[in-house]
MARDREN-537313 format. One record per residue (C-alpha): chain; x, y, z. Coordinates in Angstrom, 3 decimals, always signed. Example, Ala and Ser with C-alpha at 12.3 -4.5 7.8 and 13.67 -1.06 7.14 Angstrom:
   cadena         xx         yy         zz
        A    +12.300     -4.500     +7.800
        A    +13.670     -1.060     +7.140
END
This chain:
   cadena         xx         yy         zz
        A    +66.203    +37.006   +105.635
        A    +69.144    +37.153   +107.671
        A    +70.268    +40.391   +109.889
        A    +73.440    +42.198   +110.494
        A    +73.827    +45.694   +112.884
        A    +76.475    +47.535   +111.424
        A    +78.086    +50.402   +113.678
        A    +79.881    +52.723   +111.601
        A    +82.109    +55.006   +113.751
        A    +83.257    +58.179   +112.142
        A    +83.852    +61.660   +112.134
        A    +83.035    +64.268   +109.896
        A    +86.191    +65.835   +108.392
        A    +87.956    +62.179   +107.835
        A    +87.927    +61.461   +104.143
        A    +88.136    +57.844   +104.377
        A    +84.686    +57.569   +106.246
        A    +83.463    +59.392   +103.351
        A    +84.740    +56.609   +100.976
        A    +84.055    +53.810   +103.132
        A    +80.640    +54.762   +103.474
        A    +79.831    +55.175   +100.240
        A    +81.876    +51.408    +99.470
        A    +79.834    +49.570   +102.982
        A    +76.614    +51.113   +101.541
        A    +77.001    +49.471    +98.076
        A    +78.378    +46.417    +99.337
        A    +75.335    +46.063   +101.409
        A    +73.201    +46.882    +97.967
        A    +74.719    +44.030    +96.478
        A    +73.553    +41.581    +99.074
        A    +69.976    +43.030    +98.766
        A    +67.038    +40.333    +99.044
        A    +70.247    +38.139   +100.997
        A    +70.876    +40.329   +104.368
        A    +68.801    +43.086   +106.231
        A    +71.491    +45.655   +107.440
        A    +70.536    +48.297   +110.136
        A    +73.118    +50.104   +109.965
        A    +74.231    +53.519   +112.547
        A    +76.156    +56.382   +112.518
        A    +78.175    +56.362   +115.435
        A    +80.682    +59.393   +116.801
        A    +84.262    +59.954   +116.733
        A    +85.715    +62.915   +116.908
        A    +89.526    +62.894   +115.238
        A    +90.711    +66.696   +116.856
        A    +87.943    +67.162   +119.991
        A    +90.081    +69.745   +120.928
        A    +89.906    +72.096   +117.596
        A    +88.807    +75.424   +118.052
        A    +85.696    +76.536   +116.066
        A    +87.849    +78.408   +113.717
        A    +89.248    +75.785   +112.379
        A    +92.964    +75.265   +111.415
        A    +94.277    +75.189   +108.163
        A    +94.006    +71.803   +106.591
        A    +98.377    +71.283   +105.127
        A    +99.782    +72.682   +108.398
        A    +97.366    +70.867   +110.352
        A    +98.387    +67.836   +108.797
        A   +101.788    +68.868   +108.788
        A   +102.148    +69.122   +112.422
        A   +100.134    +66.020   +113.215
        A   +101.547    +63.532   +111.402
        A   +104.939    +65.266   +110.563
        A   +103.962    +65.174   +106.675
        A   +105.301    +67.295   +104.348
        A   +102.867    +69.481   +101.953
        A   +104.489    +67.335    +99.243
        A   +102.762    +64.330   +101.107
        A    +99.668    +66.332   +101.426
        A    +98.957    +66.680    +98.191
        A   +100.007    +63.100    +96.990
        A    +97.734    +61.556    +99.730
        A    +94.980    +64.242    +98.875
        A    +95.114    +62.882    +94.794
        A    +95.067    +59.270    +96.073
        A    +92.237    +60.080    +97.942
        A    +90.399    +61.950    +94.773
        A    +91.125    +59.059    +92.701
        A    +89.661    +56.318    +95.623
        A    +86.658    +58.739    +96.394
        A    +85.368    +58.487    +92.583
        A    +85.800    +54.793    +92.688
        A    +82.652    +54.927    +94.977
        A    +80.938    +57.854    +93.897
        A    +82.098    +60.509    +95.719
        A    +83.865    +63.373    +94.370
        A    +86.524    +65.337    +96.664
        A    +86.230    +69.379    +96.046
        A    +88.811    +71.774    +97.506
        A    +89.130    +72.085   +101.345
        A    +91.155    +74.749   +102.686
        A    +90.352    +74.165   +106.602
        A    +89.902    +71.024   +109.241
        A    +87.180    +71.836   +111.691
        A    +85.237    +71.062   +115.008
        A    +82.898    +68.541   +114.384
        A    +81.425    +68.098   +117.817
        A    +77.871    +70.008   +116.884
        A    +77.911    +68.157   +113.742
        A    +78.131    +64.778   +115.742
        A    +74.873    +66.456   +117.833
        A    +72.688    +66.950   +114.691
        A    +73.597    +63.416   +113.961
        A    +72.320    +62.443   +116.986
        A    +68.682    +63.894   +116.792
        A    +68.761    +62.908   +112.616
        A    +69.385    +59.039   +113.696
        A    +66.227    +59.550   +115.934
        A    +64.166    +60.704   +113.490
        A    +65.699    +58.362   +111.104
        A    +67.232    +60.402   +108.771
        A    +70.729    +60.101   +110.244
        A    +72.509    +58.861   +106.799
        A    +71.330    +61.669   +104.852
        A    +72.282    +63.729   +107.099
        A    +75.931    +62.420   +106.982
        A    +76.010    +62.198   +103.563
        A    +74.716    +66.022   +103.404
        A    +77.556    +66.585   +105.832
        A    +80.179    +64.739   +104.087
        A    +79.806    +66.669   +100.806
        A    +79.650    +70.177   +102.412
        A    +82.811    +69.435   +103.829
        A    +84.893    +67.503   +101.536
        A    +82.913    +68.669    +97.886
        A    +82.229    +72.332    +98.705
        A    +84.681    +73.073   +100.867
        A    +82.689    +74.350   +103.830
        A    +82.593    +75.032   +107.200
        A    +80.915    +71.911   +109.033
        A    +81.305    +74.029   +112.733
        A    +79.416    +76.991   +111.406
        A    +75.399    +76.936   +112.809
        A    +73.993    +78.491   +109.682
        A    +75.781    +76.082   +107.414
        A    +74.512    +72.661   +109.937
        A    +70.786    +74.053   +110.060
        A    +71.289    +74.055   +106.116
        A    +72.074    +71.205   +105.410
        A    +70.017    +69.479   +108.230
        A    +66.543    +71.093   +105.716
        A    +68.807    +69.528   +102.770
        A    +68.415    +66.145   +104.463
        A    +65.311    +66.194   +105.165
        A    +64.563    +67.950   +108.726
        A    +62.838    +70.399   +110.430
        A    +65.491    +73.384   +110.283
        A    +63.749    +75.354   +113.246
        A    +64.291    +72.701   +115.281
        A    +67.521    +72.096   +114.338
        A    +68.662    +75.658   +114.766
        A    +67.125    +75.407   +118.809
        A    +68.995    +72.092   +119.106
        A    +72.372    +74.225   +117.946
        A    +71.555    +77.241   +120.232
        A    +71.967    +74.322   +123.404
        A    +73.569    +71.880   +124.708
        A    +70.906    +69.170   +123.817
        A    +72.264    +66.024   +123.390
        A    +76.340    +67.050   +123.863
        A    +75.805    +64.490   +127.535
        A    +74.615    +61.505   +125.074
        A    +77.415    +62.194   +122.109
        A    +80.189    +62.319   +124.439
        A    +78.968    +58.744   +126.263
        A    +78.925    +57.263   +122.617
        A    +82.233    +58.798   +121.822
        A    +83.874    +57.579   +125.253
        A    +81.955    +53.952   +124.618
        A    +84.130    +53.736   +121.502
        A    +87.543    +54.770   +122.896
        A    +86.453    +51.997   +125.485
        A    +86.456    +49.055   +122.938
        A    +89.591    +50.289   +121.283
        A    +88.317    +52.272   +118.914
        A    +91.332    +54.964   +117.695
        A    +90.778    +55.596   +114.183
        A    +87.993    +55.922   +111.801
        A    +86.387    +54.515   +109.854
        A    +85.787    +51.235   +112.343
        A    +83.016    +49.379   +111.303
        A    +81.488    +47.206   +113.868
        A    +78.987    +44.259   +112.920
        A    +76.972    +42.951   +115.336
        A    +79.602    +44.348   +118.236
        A    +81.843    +41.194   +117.437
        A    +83.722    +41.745   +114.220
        A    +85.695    +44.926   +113.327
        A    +86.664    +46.023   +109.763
        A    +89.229    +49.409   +109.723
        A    +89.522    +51.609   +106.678
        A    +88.150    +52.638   +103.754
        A    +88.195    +49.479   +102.048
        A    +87.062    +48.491    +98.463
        A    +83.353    +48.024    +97.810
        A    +84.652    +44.218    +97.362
        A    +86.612    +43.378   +100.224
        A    +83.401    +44.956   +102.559
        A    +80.740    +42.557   +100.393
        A    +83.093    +39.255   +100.427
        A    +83.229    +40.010   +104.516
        A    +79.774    +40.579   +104.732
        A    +78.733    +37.356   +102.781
        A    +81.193    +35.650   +105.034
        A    +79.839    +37.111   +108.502
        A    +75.900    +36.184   +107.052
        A    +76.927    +32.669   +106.594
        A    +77.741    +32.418   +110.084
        A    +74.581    +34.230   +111.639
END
């Protein structure tokens, strides 16, 4: 069988990593018995400078992009209506948040191989429920939901463990170029951007097999 490494750079709070993941993962499903995919989590932070509080997510946008809340809420129903294309349903967020501890936990879950269930956990709490992905108690949470060892997750939290190693993948990526999420990265030669149908990820996939 052939083999494909799949980076899939991200952040936490970006609703089109939430819908390409869910698209790359079933595009990869329908090449099942074809390709063996190891695919990774890696970390991109979208506002590394937001405070822990948060910021409200329409004036936030607002004053980044220079949107108007009309905008907002036409690009937040266009995102509703692409997230349940691929199984993911979009609740009501009222805040944007620091993702940097989130990114940590990430980085311990893809050593103990859990790391996709613990993004997955992460992307629902944000963008389904509506909660606060900076917030300790809510990360240790949801770490137990995907399947670790909440103690240890709650230690990891209370330090700086593994904030040295996150910040060297994070600078790697702005290295290659990398300045907007999702970028997908197979086999550190080929780059796919966006949250792209399920189809257009498998007929790139087939196409990138054939030439392994």
């Amino acid at each position: 069988m052939k083999r494909m490494k799949i980076d899939f750079v991200s952040d936490v709070v970006c609703p089109w990593c939430a819908i390409g993941l869910n698209a790359l993962e079933q595009a990869i499903q329908r090449l099942d018995g074809e390709l063996s995919v190891e695919l990774q989590v890696q970390p991109f932070e979208l506002n590394p400078q937001m405070p822990p509080e948060g910021e409200e997510i329409v004036a936030h946008l607002t004053r980044k992009y220079g949107i108007t809340p009309e905008d907002c809420a036409r690009n937040t129903e266009m995102i509703r209506v692409r997230g349940e294309t691929v199984g993911f349903r979009f609740g009501r967020r009222s805040r944007t948040y620091n993702t940097f501890d989130a990114h940590r936990l990430l980085h311990w879950a893809g050593l103990e191989g859990r790391q996709r269930e613990l993004k997955h956990a992460l992307l629902r709490a944000y963008f389904t429920d509506g909660e606060n992905v900076a917030d300790p108690g809510l990360l240790v949470r949801v770490a137990g939901e995907a399947g670790l060892d909440p103690q240890r997750a709650q230690a990891l939290l209370g330090s700086d463990e593994f904030a040295t190693e996150v910040r060297e993948q994070e600078q790697l990526w702005l290295d290659r170029g990398i300045h907007s999420v999702p970028s997908i990265v197979i086999d550190d030669r080929h780059l796919i951007q966006g949250g792209q149908p399920v189809e257009v990820f498998e007929q790139v996939l087939r196409e990138l097999s054939g030439k392994i």
